[in-house]
N, C-alpha and C positions, 0 to 999 in steps of 0.2 A: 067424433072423428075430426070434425072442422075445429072444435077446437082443440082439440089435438096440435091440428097444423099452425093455427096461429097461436099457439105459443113455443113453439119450436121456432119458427118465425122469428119472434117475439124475444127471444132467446137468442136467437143468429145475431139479432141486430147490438144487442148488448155486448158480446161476444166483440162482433166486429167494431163500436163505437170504440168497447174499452182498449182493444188492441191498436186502434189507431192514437187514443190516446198516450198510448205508452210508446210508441212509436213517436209519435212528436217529444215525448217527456225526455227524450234523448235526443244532443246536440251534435255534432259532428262539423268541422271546417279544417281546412289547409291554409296553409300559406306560405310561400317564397320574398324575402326581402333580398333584398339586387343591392348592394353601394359600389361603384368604381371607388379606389383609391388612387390619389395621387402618387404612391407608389409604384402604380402600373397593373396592382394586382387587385380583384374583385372580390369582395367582402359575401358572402352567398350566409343567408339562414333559413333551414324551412321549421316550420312548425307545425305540426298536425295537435290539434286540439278535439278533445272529446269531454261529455257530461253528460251525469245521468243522477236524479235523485237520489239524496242522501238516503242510505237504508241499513240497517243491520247487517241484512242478507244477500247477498245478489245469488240466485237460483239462475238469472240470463241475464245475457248484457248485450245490446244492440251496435254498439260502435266501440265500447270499451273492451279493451284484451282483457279475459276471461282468467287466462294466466297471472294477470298482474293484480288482477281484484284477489283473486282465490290466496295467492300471497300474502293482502293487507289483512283478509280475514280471519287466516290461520295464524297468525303471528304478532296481531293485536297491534295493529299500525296505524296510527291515526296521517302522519306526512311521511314520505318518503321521497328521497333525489339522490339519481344517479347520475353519476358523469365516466364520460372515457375520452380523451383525450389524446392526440398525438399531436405533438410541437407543446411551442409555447408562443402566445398571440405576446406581439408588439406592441403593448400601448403606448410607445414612443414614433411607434411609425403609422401604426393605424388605429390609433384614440383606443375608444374601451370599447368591447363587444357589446350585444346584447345578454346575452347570458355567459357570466366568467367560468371557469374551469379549469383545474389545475391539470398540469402534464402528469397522466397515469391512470389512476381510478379512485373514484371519489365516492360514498355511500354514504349520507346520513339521514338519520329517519327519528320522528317523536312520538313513541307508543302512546298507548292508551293509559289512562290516568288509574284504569280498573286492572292493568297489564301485571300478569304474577311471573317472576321471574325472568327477566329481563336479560342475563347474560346468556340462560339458552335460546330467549325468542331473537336475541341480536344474532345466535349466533345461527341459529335458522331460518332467519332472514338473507343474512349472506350468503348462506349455500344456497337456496332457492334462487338467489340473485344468479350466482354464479352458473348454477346448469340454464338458468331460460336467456342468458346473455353468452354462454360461451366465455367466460371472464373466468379469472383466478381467485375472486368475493372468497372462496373458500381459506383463502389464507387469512383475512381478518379476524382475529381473537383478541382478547384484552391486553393483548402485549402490545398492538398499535393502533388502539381503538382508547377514545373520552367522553366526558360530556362538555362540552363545551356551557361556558357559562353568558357570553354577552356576541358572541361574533355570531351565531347558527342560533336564530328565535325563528318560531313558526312562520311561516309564510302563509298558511291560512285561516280557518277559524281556530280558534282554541274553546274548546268549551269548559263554560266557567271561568272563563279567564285563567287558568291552571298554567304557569309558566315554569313549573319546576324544572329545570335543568337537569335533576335526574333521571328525567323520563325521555331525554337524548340521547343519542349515538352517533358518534362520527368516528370515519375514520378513510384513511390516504393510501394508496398502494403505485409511491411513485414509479415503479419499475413495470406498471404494466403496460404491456405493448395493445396495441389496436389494429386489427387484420380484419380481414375480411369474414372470420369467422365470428366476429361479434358485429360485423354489418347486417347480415344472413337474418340472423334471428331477430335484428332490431325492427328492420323490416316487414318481417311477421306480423308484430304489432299494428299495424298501419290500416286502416278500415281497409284498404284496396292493394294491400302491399304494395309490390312493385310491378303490377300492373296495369295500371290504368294514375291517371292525377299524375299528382307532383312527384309521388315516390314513384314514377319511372325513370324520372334522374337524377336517382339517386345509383351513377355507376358509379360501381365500387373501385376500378382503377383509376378514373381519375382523380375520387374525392381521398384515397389514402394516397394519392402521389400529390396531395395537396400541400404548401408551407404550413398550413395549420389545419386542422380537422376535427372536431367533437361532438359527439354521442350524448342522449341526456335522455332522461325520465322524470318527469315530476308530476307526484300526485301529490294533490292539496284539497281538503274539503272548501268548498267557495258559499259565498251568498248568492241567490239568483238575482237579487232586487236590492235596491242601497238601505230598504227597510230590513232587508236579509227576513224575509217572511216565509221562504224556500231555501233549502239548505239543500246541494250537489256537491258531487264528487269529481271533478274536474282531471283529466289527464292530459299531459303538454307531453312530447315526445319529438324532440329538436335535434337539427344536425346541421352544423357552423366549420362553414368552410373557407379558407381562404385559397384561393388559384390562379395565378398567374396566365393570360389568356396567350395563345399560341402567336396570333398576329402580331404582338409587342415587339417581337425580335426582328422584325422584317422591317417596318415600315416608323420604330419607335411613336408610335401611336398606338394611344389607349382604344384599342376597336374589337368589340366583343360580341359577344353571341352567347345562347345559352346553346348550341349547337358547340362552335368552337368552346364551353367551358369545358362541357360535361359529356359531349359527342352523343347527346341523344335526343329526340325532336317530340315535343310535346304536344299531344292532339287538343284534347280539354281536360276537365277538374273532373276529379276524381266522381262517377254520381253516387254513392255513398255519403259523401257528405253533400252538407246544405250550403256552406259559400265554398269558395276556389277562388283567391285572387295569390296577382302575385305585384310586389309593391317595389318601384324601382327609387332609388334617392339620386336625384336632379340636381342636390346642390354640391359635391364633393366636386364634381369635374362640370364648370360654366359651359363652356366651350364645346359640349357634347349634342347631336343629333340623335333621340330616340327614335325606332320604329317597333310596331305600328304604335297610333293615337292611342294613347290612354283611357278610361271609360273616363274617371275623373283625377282630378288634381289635389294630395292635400299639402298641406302648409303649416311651416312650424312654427312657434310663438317665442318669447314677444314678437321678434320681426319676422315679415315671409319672403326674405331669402333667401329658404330652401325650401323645396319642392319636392314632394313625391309623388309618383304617377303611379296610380292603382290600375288595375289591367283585371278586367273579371271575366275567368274563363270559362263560367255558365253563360253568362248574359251581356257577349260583347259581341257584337258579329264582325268588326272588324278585326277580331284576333283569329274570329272561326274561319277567313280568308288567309291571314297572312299564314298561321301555324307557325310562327314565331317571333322570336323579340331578341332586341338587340341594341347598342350603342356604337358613334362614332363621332371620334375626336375632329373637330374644324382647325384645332391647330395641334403645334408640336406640343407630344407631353412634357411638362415640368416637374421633375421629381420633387418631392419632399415628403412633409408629413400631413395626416388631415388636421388634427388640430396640437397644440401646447397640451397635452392631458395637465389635469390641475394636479393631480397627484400622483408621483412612478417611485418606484422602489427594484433596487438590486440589491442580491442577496450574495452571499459567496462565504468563504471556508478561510479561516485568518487563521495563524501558526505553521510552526515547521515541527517536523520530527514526528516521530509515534509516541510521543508521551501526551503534550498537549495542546490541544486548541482550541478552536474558539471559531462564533459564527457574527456576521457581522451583517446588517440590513438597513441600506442606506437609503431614508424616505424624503422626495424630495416635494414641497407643497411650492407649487408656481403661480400661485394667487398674489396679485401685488399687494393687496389691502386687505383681505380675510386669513384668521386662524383657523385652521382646518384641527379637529377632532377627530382622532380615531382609534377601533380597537384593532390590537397587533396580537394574532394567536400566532405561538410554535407548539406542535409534536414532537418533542426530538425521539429518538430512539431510545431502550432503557441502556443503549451497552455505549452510550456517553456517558461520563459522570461528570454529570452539570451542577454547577457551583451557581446556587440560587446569592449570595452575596454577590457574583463580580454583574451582575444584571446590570445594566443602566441605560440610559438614551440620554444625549447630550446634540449640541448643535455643534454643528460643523463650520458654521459663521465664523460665531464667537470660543467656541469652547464652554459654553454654559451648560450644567444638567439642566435636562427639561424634567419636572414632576411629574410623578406619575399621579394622575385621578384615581385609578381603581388600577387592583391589580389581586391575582388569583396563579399561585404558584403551586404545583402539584408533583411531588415528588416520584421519581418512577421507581421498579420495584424491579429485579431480574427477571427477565423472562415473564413476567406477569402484567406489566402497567409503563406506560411512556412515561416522559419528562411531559409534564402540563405548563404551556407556562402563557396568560393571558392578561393583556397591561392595556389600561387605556390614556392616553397622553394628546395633549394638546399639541402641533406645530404650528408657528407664527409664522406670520405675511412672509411671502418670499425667504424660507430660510430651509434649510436641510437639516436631519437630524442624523442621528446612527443609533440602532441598537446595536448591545452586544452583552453576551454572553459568552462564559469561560467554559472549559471544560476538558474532561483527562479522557486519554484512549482507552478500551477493554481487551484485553487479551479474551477470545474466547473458548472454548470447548472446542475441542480437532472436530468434532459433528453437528458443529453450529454453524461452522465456514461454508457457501455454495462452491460449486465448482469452477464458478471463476472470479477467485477469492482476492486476486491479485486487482482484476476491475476496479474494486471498494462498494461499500456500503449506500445504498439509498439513502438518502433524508430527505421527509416529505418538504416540500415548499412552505412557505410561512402565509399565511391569510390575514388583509387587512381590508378593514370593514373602514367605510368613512359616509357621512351625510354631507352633502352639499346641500347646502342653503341657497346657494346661488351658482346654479351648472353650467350657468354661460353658455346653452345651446346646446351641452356636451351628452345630457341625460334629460333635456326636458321634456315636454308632455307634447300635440300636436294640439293644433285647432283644426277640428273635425268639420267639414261641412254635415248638411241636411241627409246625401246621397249616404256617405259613410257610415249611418246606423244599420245599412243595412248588414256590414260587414262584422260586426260584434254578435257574442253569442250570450248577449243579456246577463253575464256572468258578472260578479262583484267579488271583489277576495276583503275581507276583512283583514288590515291589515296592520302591524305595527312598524314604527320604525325608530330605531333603536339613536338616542338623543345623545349627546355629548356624556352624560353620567353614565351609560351604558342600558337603562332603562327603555323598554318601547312604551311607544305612545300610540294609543288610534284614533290613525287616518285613514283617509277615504277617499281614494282621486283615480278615477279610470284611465288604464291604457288604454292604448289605439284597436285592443279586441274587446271593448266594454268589460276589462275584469280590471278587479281592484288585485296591487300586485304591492308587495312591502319594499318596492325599490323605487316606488314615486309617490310623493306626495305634492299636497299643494306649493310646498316652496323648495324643492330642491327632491334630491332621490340619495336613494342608499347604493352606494358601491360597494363591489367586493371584488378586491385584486387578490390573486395569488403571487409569488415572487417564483424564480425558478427553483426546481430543486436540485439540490446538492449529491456530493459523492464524497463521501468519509473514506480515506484510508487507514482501517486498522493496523496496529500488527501483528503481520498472518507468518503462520512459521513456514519451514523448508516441506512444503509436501512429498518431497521427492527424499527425503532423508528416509523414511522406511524402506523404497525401494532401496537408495544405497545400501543401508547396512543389509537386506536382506540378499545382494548381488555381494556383498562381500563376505557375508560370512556363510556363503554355499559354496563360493572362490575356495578359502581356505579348508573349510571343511573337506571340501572335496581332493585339494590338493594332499592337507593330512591325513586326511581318510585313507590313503592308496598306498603308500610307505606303511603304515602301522600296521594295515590290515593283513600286506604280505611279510612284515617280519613275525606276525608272531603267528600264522597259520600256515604257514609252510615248510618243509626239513630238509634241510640244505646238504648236500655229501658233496664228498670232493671223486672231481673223474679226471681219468688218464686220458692226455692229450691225442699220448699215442694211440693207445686202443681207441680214444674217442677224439676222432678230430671236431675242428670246431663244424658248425655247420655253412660256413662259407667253403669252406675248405670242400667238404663234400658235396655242394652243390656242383663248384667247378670242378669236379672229378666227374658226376655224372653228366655233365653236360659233355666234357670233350672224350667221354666213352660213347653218346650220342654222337658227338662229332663225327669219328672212327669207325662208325657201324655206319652214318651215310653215305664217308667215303667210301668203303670196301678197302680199309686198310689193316694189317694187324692190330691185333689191341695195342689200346696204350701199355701196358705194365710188360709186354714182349717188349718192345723197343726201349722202356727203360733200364731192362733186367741186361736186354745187350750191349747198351751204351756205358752199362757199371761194369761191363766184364772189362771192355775197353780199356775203360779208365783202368782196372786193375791191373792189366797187361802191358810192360813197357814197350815203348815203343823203338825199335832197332834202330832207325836214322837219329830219332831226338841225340839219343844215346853218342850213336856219332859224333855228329855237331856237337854235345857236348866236352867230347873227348877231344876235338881237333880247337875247341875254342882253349881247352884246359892249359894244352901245347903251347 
């Protein structure tokens, strides 16, 4: 019997070591990054990050949505990244974000290298997208969906090094709008939704009444340790906002709050997860008063001229006093920009008429002494017909073609497959380039048109990938103090990043949450701009022509109809007026015989029978008078 109990016991304790074990073996953290802009408006990103050992199966998951694993397993997903989007971010007024995103909806993901059938698992991937986000994913089929070849390489491990390209999916859905009904469910996701931590301000009116706004998902397999000895499953789940602070308009000073951004008041960090900071940047606006103190300070490299103040909302006690955080300007604000971005591009729609046109995307590289590289993807639509000949990129300086490096042109197919078209090309020191591309209208099927067909057609944005070798401050790395390790979640992302040939290479250089991420390396980072998207005017016929003719030939019908149908169905005789007066005639007869019986007078037909005797009888005086007039 005793031992009985001590291994029952014995048994508890293993029980409870291994479940604490797995309990720790999952990660969980938040985070809010804060930049004033000298624009006036505040730069907002939160991140909630989650990890949990790399495994086949997940039967539980302790911080990870359960929903979005059961996804990657049913559908043989090795990376997936979602984006949604409303607006389009300024990199001419407020540099480049932390995480790019085009305006609408963005999906792409790189199966498993063992994946069988790939057009249904793409396409069962985007509807499962589409019901747990509340999104339109359901419209993505192979008519606007590719694999891209050099611009979308894995972001985390690849096993075996397998970089086929046909084991990608991407694709754009510029027309899709962002509501609140895809906030709802994004939230969900969040270890503590929107109760407790950082996702309680995340209000949904103020952040879609924002200039800019976007939604994201990324899963990526990571390394725990730069040996990568431990291989995790990693989930990022971000939401980037740009808002305009209320105080601006009164007093023309930059003076903010997270009260006045978001209108709602933060206790502490989520306890769900194991760190909660939130990180504000000191160097955008000099001139600025923080409150309250910071826990610590960190500092960006080469020089520390700019400052960010970390704020930890587990383990500050001067925040668990204030219960907020804030900035105020010492002097007048000065509008402009944060920085010269090295490199912007504007896109837009060249030609006239409904026959033909053309797209034009002007990349401009503002580096005074480096050649900037980069790859330039388009999706177009299959109902262009794009002229792979008039393609070119030339400078806008001089007038020179620039050569293209590499280049992958993919032909589209009706209603089946886009226009692919993916070019890599050098720009020199200070100079501006143009793409451009020709192409004819489509008349389409009357049941291909939407219903507001007059609007015009979407075309997704163009995506350009570039490396900077030298970021000038714009993407570079931090130098970390001592205190800051605490704030990483020991994660490493094995990464590549993609070289002037269009090739990756692996590197290894930690962000600021200890993961290895394919957008930094040791001498520069990888960009990815999007340009805006476009609206095509086809030519759309008269919709309103079938109602006409259908109003006009019930018109005529109806008016023909009515003549024909009584001349030849009814038999015509001729009647006596007399016998048969007309019926006005007889109406006014019985009316003044009514008349006559009101009065109490004789009938009418007495008075006219004696007024004719009258007349027949001469009259003796007339007579007279006639006689004496004769004389």
């Amino acid at each position: 019997m005793r031992g009985a109990f001590l291994f029952s016991v014995l048994i508890g304790v293993v029980l409870a070591v291994s479940a604490s074990e797995k309990r720790v073996s999952d990660t969980s953290s938040e985070e809010l990054f804060i930049s004033p802009l000298k624009t006036g408006h505040v730069y907002l990103h939160f991140k909630f990050a989650s990890s949990t050992p790399l495994k086949a199966h997940y039967a539980h998951t302790d911080y990870l949505p359960k929903p979005v694993v059961d996804i990657l397993e049913k559908h043989s997903v090795d990376e997936l990244h979602v984006r949604l989007t409303q607006g389009v971010f300024r990199h001419s007024k407020w540099g480049y974000p932390i995480l790019s995103a085009p305006t609408g909806g963005e999906v792409w993901a790189w199966f498993k290298p063992d994946a069988e059938g790939l057009p249904e698992k793409w396409k069962g991937l985007t509807n499962s997208l589409s019901g747990l986000l509340c999104a339109t994913f359901s419209k993505i089929d192979t008519a606007n969906s590719l694999s891209p070849k050099w611009n979308f390489r894995p972001e985390g491990l690849v096993p075996g090094g397998n970089l086929n390209s046909s084991l990608s999916r991407y694709s754009m859905l510029p027309g899709e709008n962002v509501c609140t009904e895809n906030l709802t469910p994004w939230k969900k996701l969040l270890p503590c939704s929107d109760r407790a931590g950082l996702g309680r301000l995340l209000n949904s009116i103020k952040l879609l009444s924002a200039h800019y706004f976007s939604l994201s998902l990324d899963v990526t397999p990571v390394c725990a340790d730069v040996a990568c000895s431990q291989k995790r499953l990693a989930i990022e789940i971000t939401a980037t906002a740009v808002v305009a602070p209320g105080s601006l308009q009164d007093t023309n000073q930059l003076n903010w709050s997270i009260r006045d951004l978001l209108e709602m008041d933060l206790d502490t960090g989520c306890p769900l997860t194991d760190k909660s900071h939130i990180l504000v940047d000191q160097s955008s606006q000099g001139q600025m008063v923080f409150w309250p103190s910071s826990t610590f300070t960190l500092t960006h490299s080469p020089s520390a001229k700019g400052r960010i103040a970390v704020y930890d909302l587990k383990h500050n006690q001067t925040w668990e006093k204030s219960r907020g955080l804030g900035g105020k300007s010492t002097a007048r604000l000065e509008h402009g920009t944060e920085r010269q971005p090295i490199i912007s591009a504007h896109r837009f729609v060249a030609g006239y008429g409904q026959q033909n046109g053309g797209i034009r995307c002007v990349i401009e590289n503002t580096h005074p002494t480096a050649a900037i590289t980069v790859s330039y993807l388009e999706m177009l639509p299959w109902f262009l017909r794009v002229y792979f000949h008039t393609i070119r990129v030339k400078s806008l300086v001089d007038g020179r073609p620039i050569p293209l490096l590499k280049s992958h042109f993919g032909p589209g197919r009706d209603r089946l497959a886009p226009h692919h078209i993916e070019v890599i090309f050098t720009i020199p020191a200070a100079t501006t380039v143009e793409f451009g591309v020709d192409f004819d209208f489509t008349l389409l099927k009357w049941t291909e048109y939407p219903p507001d067909a007059h609007r015009g057609f979407d075309v997704p944005p163009a995506v350009i990938g570039v490396k900077l070798d030298q970021p000038g401050g714009q993407c570079g790395d931090f130098i970390f103090p001592a205190e800051f390790s605490q704030l990483g979640g020991g994660q490493m992302r094995d990464t590549a990043t993609a070289s002037s040939d269009g090739q990756k290479r692996d590197t290894a250089t930690a962000s600021s949450d200890g993961q290895m991420r394919d957008t930094a390396t040791a001498s520069g980072c990888f960009l990815r701009l999007y340009t805006e998207p476009l609206l095509v005017s086809l030519p759309t016929p008269d919709f309103s022509m079938p109602y006409n003719v259908i109003c006009m030939t019930c018109t005529v019908l109806a008016l023909a109809f009515g003549p024909i149908h009584a001349l030849t169905t009814k038999n015509f005789k001729l009647i006596d007026l007399a016998e048969n007066p007309p019926l006005l005639e007889r109406v006014k007869r019985k009316g003044q015989l009514l008349l006559t019986k009101f009065r109490k007078t004789p009938p009418a037909v007495v008075v006219v029978a004696a007024e004719e005797e009258d007349d027949q009888q001469p009259d003796v005086h007339d007579e007279d008078v006639k006689n004496s007039d004769s004389e």
